[in-house]
C-alpha positions in Angstrom: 99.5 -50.8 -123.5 100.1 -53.2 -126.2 103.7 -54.4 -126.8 103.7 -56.4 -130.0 107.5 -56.7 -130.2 107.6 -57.8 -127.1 104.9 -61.0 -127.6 106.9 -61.3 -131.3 109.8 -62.4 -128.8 107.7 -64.3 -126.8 106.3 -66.2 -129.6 110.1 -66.9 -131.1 111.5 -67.5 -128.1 108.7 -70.1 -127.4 109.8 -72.1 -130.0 113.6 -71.9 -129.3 112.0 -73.5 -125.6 110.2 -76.5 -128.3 113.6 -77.1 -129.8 115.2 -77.7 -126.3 112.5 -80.3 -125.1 112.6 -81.7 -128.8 116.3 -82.3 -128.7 116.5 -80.8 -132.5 119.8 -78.7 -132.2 121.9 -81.4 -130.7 121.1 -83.6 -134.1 122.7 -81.1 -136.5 126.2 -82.3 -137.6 128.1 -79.3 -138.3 129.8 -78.7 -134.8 130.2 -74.5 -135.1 126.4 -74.3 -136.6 125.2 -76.6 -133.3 127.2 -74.6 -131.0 125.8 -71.2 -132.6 122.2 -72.6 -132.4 122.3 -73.6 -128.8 123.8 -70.8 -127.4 120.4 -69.1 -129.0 117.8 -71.5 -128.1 119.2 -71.2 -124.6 118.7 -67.3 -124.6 115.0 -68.3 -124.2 114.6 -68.8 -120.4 116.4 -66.3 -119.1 114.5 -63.6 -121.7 111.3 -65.1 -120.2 112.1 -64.3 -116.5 113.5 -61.0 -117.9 110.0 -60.1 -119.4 107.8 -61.3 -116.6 110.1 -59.7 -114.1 110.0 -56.2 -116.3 106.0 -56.6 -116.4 105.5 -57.7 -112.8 107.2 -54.8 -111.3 106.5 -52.3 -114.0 103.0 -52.8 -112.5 104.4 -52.5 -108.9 105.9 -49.6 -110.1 102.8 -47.5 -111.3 100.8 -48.5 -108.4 102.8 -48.8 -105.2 99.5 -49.3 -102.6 98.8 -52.4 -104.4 102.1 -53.8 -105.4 101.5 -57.0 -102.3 98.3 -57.4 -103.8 100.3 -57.7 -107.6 102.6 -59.7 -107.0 101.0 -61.9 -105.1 98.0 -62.4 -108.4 101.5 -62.4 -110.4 102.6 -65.7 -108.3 99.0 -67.6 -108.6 98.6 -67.1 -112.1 102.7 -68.4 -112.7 101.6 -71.3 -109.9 98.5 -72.4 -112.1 100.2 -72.3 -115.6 103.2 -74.3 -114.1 100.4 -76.7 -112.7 98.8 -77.1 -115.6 101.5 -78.0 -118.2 103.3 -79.9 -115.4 100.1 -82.2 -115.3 100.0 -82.1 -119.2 103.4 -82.9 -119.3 103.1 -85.6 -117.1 100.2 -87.4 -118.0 100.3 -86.9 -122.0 104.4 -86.4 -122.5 105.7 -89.1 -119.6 102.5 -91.4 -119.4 102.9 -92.6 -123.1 105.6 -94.3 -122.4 104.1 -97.3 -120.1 104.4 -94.7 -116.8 105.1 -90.8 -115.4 108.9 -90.7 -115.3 110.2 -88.1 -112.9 114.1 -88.8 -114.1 114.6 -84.7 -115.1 113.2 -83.7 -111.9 116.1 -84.8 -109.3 117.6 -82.3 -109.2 119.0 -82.8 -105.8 121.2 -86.1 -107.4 122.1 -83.3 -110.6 123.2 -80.8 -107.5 124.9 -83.6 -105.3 127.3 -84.7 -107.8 128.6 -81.3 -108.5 
């Protein structure tokens, strides 16, 4: 079945996730306009793991026997995509400036100074 509303979303809220990594809403001046635009842009994750968790088990769902089998082709594909773009990210993104900078992956300094 063919959900175009849905990959509408997906295409808008793909951009929201380019305005994050950009760092365009935290230019604009007007304080309640930022604020608005942020707390929209930010929507964008969470509808993401919304979608593929809707998708993922909708297909569990209407075939029970397989649903190990599903999720587990579900995983791999998510495992290569994240692969991929994390060795795009690093090598294009993080290598043009002189190195591969790792700085917004510690998260276990972000989680020990909570």
């Amino acid at each position: 079945k063919n959900y175009n509303s849905i990959d509408l979303t997906k295409f808008i809220l793909s951009i929201f996730v380019i305005t994050i990594h950009c760092y365009i809403v935290p230019t604009i001046q007007q304080p309640l306009l930022r604020d608005i635009c942020m707390m929209i842009q930010y929507t964008a994750v969470p509808l993401f793991f919304c979608f593929t968790g809707y998708f993922l088990f909708r297909r569990v769902l209407l075939a029970p026997e397989g649903a190990k089998k599903n999720i587990k082709r579900a995983w791999l594909r998510f495992g290569k995509l994240y692969l991929i773009w994390f060795i795009i990210y690093s090598v294009i993104i993080d290598g043009q400036g002189g190195g591969v900078s790792y700085t917004h992956l510690r998260a276990h300094e972000t989680l020990a100074n909570l």
